[in-house]
N, C-alpha and C positions, 0 to 999 in steps of 0.2 A: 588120377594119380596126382598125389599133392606135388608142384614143383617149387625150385627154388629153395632147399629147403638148407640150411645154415645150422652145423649140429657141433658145441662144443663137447671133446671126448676128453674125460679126464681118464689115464689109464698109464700104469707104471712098465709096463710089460710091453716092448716093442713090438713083439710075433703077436703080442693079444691084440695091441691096437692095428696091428697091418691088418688080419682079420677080421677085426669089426671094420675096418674101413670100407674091405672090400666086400663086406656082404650088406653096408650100404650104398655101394657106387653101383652093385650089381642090377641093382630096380631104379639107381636114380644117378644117373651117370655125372649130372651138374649138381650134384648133392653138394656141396661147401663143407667138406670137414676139417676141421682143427686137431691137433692132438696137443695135448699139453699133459703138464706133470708138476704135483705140488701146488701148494696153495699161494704163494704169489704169483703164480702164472694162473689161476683160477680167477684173484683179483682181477688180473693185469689184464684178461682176456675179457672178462664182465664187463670193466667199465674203458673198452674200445670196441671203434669200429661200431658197425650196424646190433641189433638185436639178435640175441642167437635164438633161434625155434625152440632146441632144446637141449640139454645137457646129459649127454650117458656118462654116467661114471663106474670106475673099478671100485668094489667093498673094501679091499682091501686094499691097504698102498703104506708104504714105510714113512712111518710121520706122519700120517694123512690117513683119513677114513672119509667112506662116503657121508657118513654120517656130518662129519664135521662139512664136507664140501656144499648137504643141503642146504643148512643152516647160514652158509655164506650166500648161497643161493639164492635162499629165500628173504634175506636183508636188503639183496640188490632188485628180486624180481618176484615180488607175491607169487605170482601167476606162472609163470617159465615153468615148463614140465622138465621135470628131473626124474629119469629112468634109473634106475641097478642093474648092471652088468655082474655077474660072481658065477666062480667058479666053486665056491664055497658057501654059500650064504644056504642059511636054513630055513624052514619054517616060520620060527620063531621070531630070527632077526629079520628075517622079509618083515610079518606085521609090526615089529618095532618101526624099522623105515617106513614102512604105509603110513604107520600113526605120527611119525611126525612129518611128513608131508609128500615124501617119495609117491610121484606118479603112479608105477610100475617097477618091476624086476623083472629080471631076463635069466637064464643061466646061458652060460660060455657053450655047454653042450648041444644048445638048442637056441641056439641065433637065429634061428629060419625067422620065430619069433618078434625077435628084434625090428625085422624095419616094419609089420604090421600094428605093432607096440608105440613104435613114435609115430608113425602115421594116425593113430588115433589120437594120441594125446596131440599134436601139433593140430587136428582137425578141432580136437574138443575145444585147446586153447584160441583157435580163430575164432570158433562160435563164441567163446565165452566173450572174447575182447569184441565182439559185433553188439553181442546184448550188453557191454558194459558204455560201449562209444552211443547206442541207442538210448541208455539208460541216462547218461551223461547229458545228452541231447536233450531229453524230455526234461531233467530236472534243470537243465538253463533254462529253457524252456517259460518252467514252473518260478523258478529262482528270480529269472530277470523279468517275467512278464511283466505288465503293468496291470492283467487281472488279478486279484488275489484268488488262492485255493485254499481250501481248508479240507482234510480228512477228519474224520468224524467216527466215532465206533454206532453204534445201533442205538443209543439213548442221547447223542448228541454232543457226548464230551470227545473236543479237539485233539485228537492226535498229532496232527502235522498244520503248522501255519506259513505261507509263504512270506516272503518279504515283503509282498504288495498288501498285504494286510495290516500294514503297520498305521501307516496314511487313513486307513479307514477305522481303525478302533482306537487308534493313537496309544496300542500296545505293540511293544516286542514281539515277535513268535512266540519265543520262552515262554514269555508272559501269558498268552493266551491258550497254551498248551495244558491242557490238563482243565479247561474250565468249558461247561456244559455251553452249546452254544444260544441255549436260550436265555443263559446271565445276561448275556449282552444285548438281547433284543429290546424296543421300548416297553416299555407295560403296559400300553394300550394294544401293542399287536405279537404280545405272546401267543395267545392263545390263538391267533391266526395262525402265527411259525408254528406251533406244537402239533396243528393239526395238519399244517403241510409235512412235517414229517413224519408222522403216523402214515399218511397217504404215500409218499417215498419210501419207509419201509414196508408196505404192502406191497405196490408196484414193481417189484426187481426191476431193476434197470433201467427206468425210464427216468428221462430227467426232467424236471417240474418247473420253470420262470417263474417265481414272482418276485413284489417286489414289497419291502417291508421297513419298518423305522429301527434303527439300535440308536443305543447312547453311550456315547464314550466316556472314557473316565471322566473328561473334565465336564460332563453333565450336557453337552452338547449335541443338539440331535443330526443325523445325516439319516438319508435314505441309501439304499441298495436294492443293487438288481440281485438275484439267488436262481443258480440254475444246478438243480441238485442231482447226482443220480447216485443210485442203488449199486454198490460194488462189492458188497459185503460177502457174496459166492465168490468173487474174482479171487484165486490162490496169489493171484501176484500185487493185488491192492488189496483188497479186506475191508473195506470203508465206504463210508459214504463219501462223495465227491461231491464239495459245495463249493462253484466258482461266483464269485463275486466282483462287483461290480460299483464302485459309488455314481449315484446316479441323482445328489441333490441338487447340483446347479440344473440339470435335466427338467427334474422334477419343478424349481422353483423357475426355470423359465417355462415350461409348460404352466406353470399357477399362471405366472404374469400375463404368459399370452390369454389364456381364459378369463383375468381378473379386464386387461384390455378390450378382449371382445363381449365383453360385457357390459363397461365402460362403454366404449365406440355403439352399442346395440341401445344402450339407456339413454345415451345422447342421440342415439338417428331417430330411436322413438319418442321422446320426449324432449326434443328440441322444437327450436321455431324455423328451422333451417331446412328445407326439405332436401332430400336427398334419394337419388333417382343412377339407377341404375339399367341401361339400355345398351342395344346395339347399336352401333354408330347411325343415327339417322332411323333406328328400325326404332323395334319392339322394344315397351319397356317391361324388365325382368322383375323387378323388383322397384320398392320405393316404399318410405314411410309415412306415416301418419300425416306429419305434416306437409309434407308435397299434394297427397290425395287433397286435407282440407283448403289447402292453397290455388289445386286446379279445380274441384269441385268433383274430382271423379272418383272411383272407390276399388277398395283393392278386386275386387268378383270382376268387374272390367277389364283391369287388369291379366289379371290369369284366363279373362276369355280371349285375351289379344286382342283388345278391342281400343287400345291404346298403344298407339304409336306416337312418339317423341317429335318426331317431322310435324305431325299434324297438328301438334297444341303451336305451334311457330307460326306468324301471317307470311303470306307470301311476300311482301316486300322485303323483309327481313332476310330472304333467301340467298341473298350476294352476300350482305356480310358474317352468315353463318355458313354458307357456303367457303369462307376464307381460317376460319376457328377450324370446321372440319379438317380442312389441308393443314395445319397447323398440329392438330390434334396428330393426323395420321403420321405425319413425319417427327416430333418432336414427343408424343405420348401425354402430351398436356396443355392446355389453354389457358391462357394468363384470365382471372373474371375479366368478364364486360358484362356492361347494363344493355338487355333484348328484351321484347315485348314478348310474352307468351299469351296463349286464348286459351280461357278458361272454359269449362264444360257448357256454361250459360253462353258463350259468343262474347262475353266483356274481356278486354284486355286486359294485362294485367304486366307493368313493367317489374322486371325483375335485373338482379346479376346474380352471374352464372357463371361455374369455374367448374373445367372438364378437365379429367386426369381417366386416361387410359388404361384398366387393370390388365387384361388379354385379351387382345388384339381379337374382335373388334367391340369387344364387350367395354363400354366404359361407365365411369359412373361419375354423376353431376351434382353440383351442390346450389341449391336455388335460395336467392333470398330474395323474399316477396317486398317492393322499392313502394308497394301504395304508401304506407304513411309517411316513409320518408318522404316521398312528392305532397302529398297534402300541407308537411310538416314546414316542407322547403317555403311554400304558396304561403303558409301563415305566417311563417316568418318573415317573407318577404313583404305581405300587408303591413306584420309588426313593423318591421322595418319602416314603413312609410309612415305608419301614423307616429311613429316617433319623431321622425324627422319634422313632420308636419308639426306633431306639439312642440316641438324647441323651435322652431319656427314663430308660432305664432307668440310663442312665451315673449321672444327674443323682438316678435311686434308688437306685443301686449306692454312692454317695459320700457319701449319707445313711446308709443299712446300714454303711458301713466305718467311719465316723464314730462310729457306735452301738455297735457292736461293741467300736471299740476301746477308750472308757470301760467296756462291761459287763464287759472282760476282767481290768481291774484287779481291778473290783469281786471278779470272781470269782474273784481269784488266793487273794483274803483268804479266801470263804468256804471254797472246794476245803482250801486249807492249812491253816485251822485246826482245817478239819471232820478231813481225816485225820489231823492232829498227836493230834486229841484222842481218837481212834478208835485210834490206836496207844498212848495211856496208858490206857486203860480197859481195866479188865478182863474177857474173855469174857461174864460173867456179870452183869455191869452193868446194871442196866433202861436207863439213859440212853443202851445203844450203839444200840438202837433208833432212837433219835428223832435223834439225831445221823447215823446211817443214811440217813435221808430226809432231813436236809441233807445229806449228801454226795451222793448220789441226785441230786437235784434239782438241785445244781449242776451237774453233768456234764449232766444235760440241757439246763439253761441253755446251757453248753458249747459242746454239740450245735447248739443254735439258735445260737449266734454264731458255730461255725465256718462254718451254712452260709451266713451272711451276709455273713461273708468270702471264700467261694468266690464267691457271686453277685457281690460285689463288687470280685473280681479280686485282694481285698487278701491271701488266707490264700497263708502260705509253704509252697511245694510243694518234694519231692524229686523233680523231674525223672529220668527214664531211658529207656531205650531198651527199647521193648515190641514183644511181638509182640500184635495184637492178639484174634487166633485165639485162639491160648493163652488168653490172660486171658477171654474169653467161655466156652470151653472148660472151662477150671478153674471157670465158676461156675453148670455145667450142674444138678448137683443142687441146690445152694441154691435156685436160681430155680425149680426143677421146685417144691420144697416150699413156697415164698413161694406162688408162682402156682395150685395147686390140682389137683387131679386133672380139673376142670372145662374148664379150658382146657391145648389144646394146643400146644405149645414146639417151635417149627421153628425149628433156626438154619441157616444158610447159610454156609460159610465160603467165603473167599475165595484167592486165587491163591497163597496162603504166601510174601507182598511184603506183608502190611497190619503195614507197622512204623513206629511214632509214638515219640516219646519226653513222654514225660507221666508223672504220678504216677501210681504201680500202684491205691495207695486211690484218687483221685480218681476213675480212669478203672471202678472197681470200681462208685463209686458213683454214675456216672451210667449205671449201665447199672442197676444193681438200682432206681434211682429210677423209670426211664425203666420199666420192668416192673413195679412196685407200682402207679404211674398208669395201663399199661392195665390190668391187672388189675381196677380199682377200674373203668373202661370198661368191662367186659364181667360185668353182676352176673349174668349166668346161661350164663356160660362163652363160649368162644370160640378164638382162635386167635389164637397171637402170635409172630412171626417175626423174629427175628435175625440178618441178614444185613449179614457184612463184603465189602470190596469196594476196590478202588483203581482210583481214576477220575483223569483229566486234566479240570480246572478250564477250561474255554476264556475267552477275553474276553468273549463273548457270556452263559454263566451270570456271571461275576463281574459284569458290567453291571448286570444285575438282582439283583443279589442281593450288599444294602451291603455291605460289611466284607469283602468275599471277593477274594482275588487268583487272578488266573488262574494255574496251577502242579499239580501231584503231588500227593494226599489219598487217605487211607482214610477209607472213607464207612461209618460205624456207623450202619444201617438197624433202627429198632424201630417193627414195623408189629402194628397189633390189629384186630381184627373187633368193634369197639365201638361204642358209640351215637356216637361224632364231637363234633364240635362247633362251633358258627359262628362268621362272621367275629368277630363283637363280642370272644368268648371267645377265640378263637385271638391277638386283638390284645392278648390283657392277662395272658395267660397264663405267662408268664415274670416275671411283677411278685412281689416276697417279699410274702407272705402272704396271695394274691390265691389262691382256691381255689372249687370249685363244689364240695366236698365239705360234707357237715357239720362242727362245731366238735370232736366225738371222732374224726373220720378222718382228719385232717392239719393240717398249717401253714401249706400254702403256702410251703412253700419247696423242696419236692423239685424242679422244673422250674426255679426261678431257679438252687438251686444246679447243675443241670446245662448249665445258659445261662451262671453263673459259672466253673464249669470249663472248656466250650468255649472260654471267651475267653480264661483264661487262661492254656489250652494252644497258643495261638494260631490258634483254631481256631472254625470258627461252629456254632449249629443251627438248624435250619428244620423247621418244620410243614405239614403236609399234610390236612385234612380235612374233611369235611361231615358232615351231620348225617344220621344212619344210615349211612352208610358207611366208617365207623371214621377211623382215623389213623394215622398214618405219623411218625414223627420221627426226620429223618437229621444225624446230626453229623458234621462234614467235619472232621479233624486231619490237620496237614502230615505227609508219609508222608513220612521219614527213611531211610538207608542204617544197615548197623550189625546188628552182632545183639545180641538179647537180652540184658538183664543181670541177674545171677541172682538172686534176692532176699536179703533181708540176712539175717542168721542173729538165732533172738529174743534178746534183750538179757536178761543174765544178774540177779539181783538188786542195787539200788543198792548204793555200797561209798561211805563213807564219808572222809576225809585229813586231813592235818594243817596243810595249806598254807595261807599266807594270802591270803584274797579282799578285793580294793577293790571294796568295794557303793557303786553310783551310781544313785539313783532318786528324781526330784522328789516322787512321791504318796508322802507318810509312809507307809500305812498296809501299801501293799506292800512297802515298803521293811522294816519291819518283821517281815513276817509273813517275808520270802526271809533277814534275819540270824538269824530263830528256827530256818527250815530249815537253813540251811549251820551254824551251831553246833551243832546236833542233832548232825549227822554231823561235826563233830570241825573243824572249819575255825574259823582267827581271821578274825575280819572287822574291816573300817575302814568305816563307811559315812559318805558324803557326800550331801547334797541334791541337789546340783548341779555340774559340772566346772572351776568355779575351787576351789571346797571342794575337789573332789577333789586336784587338781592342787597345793595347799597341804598336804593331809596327806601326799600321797605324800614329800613333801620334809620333812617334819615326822618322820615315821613313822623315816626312819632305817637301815630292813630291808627284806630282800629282802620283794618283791609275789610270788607268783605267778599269779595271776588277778584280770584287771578283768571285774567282771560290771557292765555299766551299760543303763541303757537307752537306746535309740534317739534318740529325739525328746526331748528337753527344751530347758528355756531357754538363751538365750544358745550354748550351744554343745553339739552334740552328742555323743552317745556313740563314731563312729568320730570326730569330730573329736578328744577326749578322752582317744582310743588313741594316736592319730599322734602327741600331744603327751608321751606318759609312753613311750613305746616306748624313742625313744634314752636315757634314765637308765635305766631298766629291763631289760637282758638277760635276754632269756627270760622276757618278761611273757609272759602265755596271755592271751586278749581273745573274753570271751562275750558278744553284744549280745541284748537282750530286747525284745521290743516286741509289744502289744494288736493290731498289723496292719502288713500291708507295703504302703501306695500307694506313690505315686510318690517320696513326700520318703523313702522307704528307701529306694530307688533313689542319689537324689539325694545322698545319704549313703554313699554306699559299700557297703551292705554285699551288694547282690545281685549285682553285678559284683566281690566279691574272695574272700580265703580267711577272713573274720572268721566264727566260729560264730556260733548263732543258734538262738536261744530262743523261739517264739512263746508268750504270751501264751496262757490264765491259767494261772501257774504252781501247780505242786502238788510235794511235797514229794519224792516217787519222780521224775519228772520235771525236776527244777532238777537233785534230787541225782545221776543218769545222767547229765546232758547237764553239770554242772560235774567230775564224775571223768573224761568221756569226752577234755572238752576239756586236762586237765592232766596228761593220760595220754598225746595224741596225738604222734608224732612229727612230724619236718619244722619248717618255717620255724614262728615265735610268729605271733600275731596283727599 
């Protein structure tokens, strides 16, 4: 029994409404009735108080008709059942009231009627208002979701579009209503959607996920998820049911993670970086390319478990990876550090190594193989020293040239006047003696300054083009006699290509050097070998080894079976006057001057040795095309002329001592201090010059500057320059790059007097 039930009676007749009242309080005793009369209290009753269930009314009423009370009725309450009460009502007018909305009708006679009459319409109207609050529900539901729905008829055109579809086609509802839904799909995957609904309307009811491209108005592609089902038999839907879903950021974060692990898989396989996945200390899982060729081991070992992470590690290393381990386990990661690992062959192999924990206790390592770095570090730190070493010797070599070139003056004086005064004495003289041993002793002075200038790159060479065979060759007996019957002399020659151009003396003299120093190696004989050679220089030796360009060289090999000698000694060994011999054995300068010839034949040397097991010293010179050229024929005795010399030299005393020599031998001389003096006499003087003898370096202005400036008055000036050494500022000056002669330093009276006839004799262009 329905309770509660709330029943507005409209009804003019008092006795009428006492009796319907009572034959509904009779079944429903809390039944709530009203009676009213007239249509402002029909108003007045409508829009107060609670909802009424339902409305009886009288057909007939003065003013008022039920007719008129529905139609207020149904203004105020669609739905609210409105019954007829009459005592008069017919056939006819019954279906009129049905037709325009009347519930039911009752007659007055037959009320029994009546209360089974509202009990159904108040039941029908709860079920209706259940399925319309359900109805309500679903379409918020559908209204507010953020999936979108679309209904669909049997070919695909959109019946119904939710709101949430708006976002995904960047259409209205409106807008999409009426239009097939295959318009919208992309045109690469129509005909994928066409055949997915072919397949949905075969299947009644099942619903189908996939997932497909549309394009929106503004030409813009998105993806969608589509889960469709078959509702077309449903009486209360009729449609297909397609719920949708935008699923591009999805889709394109899914691309990225596969574009990444892809990425990440191109890099672990084709990197230099190995990378090694294991269990903590156990079994490795995995690992790529590069780890396998790094430990030497191969993925088939791997997958037989035949490779465990612990055991590529030496046991000393076990404390402090034992500390990474604790780290890893508590923190999930290892900051890199450099550890040794052992490779499949038992060699070491240091690496660093940075651990990061994926799941517990799986982790995974990234190994980078430290060999060349450590090789790389070692060469560079040799670089390093032989750097230091050559600005070192540079910075002694610029000292010695410096030195040399004042002791050359000095000695120009003593040489000159010692032999002037040896060529006026007569045979029989006591004082030719003693003057003997000055002359003597300067030439050894000499000796020591030229080879100070060879160490120091300054003394002036006569370049040519050598074979180098040859010249070893030609100094087969000398060296046999130097060297002793004691030790044995192996030479080696080479492929008859070992062609340099170098001075014939210099290149003489670092090789008889190079042989006196092992000799004095080997005090109870031995073995010393001479081997020429032409080698290709790669990038890799010139790396290591300063001063050297990669290029063509013949390698002069001087090896002994000597006591050797250690780092310390081998580092210092090339320094002038730097010796392990005693003070009667040597100067110390036999190994500079052939370090000073390398160089300044453009060319290096390098040592080899340890302590008993001798030493090696190879000299590398740039190997040249060309053949040989023949030596000079010996220079006949000095000759004397009558020509006149412009003498130019700031040190008085040499200046001096070279106008006693050129007078000697029959020459007028002019001398000047310095190049404006000169430059004044010359225009004072009057008469033909034939020779400017000046020297190099002086004040204010130089010797070839000096030239250039008296040339144009002068026709057919001859221009001799003199100088104690040649650095750079002779360079700088002209005269290693042109055809000026040139006089080194310290002059002697045979000597000037050759090289001043030679020059004023010479055909071709003047100075």
């Amino acid at each position: 029994m329905i309770e509660h039930i709330r029943i507005l009676l409209l009804e003019d007749q008092a006795f009428d409404a006492k009796l319907i009242t009572r034959e509904l309080t009779r079944t429903h005793p809390d039944a709530d009735v009203e009676w009213i009369e007239g249509e402002a209290a029909l108003r007045a009753a409508l829009g107060a108080g609670p909802a009424w269930d339902v409305v009886v009314s009288d057909w007939a009423m003065p003013g008022f008709s039920a007719l008129a009370a529905l139609r207020i009725v149904r203004e105020h309450d669609p739905e609210l059942p409105f019954i007829i009460v009459s005592g008069t009502i017919g056939e006819e007018l019954a279906v009129e009231a049905m037709r325009e909305g009347a519930n039911d009708y009752v007659l007055k006679d037959k009320l029994a009627r009546l209360v089974p009459a509202i009990e159904r319409e108040i039941r029908d109207a709860r079920r209706a208002e259940g399925h319309r609050r359900t109805e309500a529900r679903f379409r918020a539901l559908i209204e507010k979701g953020a999936e979108a729905v679309l209904l669909t008829s049997e070919d695909g055109t959109i019946a119904y579009a939710s709101p949430a579809s708006t976002p995904i086609f960047g259409l209205f509802p409106q807008e999409l209503v009426g239009k097939r839904f295959g318009e919208l799909v992309h045109p690469e995957d129509r005909n994928f959607a066409a055949s997915t609904l072919l397949r949905l309307r075969e299947d009644r009811a099942i619903g189908v996920p996939v997932e497909c491209r549309i394009q929106r108005a503004d030409l813009s592609i998105r993806w969608i998820a589509v889960t469709g089902s078959n509702l077309l038999d449903d009486p209360a839907v009729g449609a297909i049911v397609a719920n949708l879903r935008d699923v591009t950021e999805r889709r394109r974060s899914a691309e990225a993670l596969r574009a990444s692990e892809a990425r990440f898989n191109r890099l672990a396989e084709s990197g230099i970086i190995g990378i090694v996945t294991s269990e903590l200390g156990g079994n490795i899982i995995d690992a790529n390319d590069a780890y396998f060729a790094m430990t030497g081991y191969t993925r088939g070992e791997m997958r037989a478990g035949a490779l465990r992470l612990g055991d590529l590690l030496p046991l000393e290393q076990d404390a402090a990876d034992g500390e990474k381990a604790q780290l890893l386990r508590r923190n999930g990661f290892a900051a890199p550090y450099e550890t040794v690992m052992i490779r499949k062959d038992g060699s070491r192999m240091p690496i660093l190594i940075g651990v990061a924990v994926q799941t517990f206790p799986t982790a995974t390592a990234f190994v980078v193989d430290l060999t060349d770095k450590r090789r790389t570090e070692v060469a560079l730190r040799a670089t390093e020293e032989q750097l230091r070493q050559a600005q070192k010797m540079e910075a002694v070599g610029r000292l010695a040239g410096g030195v040399a070139h004042d002791f050359n003056n000095v000695l120009s004086i003593i040489l000159s006047y010692a032999e002037m005064l040896l060529d006026e004495l007569p045979a029989d003289d006591p004082k030719r003696e003693d003057i003997t041993e000055i002359f003597q002793a300067g030439w050894r002075a000499a000796d020591l300054t030229r080879q100070l200038l060879m160490f120091s790159r300054q003394q002036m060479l006569e370049p040519k083009v050598l074979d180098l065979d040859a010249v070893v060759g030609s100094m087969d007996k000398m060296l046999r006699r130097v060297l002793g019957e004691d030790i044995q002399l192996v030479t080696v020659r080479g492929d008859g290509r070992c062609r340099i151009r170098a001075d014939p003396s210099s290149i003489e003299q670092v090789i008889m050097n190079l042989a006196v120093n092992a000799r004095d190696a080997m005090p109870v004989g031995g073995k010393l070998t001479i081997e020429t050679a032409t080698v290709d220089v790669d990038a890799g030796f010139a790396e290591t080894h300063a001063g050297v360009k990669p290029g063509a060289y013949v390698r002069l090999a001087v090896s002994d079976t000597g006591i050797g000698m250690d780092v310390a000694t081998q580092a210092r060994i090339f320094e002038p006057f730097f010796t392990t011999k005693s003070k009667d054995k040597g100067t110390g300068l036999g190994l500079s001057t052939v370090f000073g010839i390398a160089q300044q034949s453009g060319g290096s040397v390098w040592v080899e040795s340890a302590i008993g097991a001798g030493t090696t010293f190879r000299v590398y010179l740039p190997c040249v095309q060309g053949e040989p050229e023949p030596a000079r024929a010996p220079l006949s005795a000095a000759a004397g002329g009558t020509e006149t010399v412009l003498l130019v030299e700031d040190e008085a005393p040499v200046r001096a001592v070279a106008r006693q020599i050129l007078e000697r031998h029959g020459y007028t001389v002019i001398e000047a201090p310095d190049g404006a003096a000169a430059l004044a006499l010359a225009e004072q003087h009057g008469k033909r010059i034939d020779l400017l003898l000046t020297d190099v370096v002086m004040p204010q202005m130089s010797g070839p500057e000096l030239a250039r400036r008296l040339l144009p008055g002068h026709p057919g000036l001859r221009v001799l320059c003199m100088s104690g050494y040649t650095d750079d500022s002779i360079v700088r000056h002209g005269i290693a790059s042109s055809d000026i002669a040139f006089l080194m330093k310290p002059l002697t009276p045979d000597a000037l007097a050759r090289k001043v006839r030679e020059v004023l004799d010479a055909t071709g262009p003047t100075g």
